[in-house]
C-alpha positions in Angstrom: 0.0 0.0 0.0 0.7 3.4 -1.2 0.0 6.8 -0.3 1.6 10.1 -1.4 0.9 13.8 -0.6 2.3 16.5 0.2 0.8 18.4 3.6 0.3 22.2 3.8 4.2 22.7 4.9 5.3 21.5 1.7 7.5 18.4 3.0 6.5 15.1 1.1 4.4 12.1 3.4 4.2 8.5 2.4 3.0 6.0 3.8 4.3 2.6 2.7 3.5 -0.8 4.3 2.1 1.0 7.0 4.6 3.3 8.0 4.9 7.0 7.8 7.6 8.4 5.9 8.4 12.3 6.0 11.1 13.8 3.0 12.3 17.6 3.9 12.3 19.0 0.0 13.9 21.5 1.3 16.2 23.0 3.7 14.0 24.5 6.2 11.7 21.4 5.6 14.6 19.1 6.7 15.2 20.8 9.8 11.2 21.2 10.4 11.0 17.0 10.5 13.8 16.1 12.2 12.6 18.7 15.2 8.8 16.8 15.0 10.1 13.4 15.5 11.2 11.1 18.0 14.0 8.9 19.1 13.5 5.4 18.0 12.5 6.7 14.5 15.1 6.1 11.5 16.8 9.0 10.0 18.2 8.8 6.4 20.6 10.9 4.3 23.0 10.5 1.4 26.3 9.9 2.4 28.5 12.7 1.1 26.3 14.5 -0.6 23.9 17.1 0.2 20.2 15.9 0.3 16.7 15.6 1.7 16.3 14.1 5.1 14.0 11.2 5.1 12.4 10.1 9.0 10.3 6.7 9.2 8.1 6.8 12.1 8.4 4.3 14.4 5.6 3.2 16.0 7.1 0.3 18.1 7.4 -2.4 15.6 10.3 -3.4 13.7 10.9 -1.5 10.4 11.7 -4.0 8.1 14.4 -3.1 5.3 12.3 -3.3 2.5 10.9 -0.2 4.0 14.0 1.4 4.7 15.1 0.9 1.0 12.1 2.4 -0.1 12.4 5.2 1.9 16.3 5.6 0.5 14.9 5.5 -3.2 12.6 8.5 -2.3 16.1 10.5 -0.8 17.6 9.6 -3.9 14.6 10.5 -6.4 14.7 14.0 -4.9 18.6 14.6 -4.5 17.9 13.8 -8.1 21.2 11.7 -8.1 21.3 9.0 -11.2 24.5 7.1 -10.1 24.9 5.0 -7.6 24.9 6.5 -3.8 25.4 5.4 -0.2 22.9 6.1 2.4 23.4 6.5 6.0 20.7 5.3 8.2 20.4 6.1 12.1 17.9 6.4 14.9 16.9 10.0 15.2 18.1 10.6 19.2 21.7 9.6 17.5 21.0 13.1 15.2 22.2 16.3 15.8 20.8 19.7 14.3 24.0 21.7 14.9 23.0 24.8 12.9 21.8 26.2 9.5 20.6 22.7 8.2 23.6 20.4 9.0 23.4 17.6 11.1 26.0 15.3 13.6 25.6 11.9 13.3 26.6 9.9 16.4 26.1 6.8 15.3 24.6 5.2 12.1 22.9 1.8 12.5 23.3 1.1 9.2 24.6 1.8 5.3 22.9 1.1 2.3 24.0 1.4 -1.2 21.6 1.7 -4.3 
């Protein structure tokens, strides 16, 4: 299951398999869902490059990867990168917002390359 919009602040919602995905399409919209979400959700970014943030809700269960990989297809479908990239995938409470709209990653969980 499917579902795509984008809400009245302009950052893009899905919701895939049952969980929520948020994409900031923009700078401000990056900072905007990492501030309205929580610790145990997944945060993912290109590595190396500069991107949208992507956040998967976590509502308690266990997100499975197929869902993470979707969510990193939708980072790279709006960094508009053709080539093959790395991902870097982390619980949100191991994010940072140290100013303007970069980030300090404490500890990734995981990479992904796609």
């Amino acid at each position: 299951t499917q579902v795509f919009f984008y809400n009245s602040l302009q950052n893009m919602h899905e919701i895939y398999e049952g969980f929520h995905i948020d994409i900031g399409v923009n700078r401000s919209e990056n900072i905007r869902i990492l501030q309205n979400s929580r610790g145990k959700d997944i945060w993912i970014h290109l590595t190396e490059f500069p991107s949208p943030h992507a956040i998967i809700k976590n509502e308690g269960s266990i997100i499975p990867l197929k869902v993470i990989k979707y969510a990193c297809g939708l980072v790279k479908r709006q960094s508009k990168r053709n080539q093959k990239v790395r991902f870097d995938i982390a619980y949100r409470k191991d994010i940072e917002h140290v100013g303007h709209a970069f980030v300090k990653v404490n500890h990734i969980i995981k990479e992904i390359r796609m």
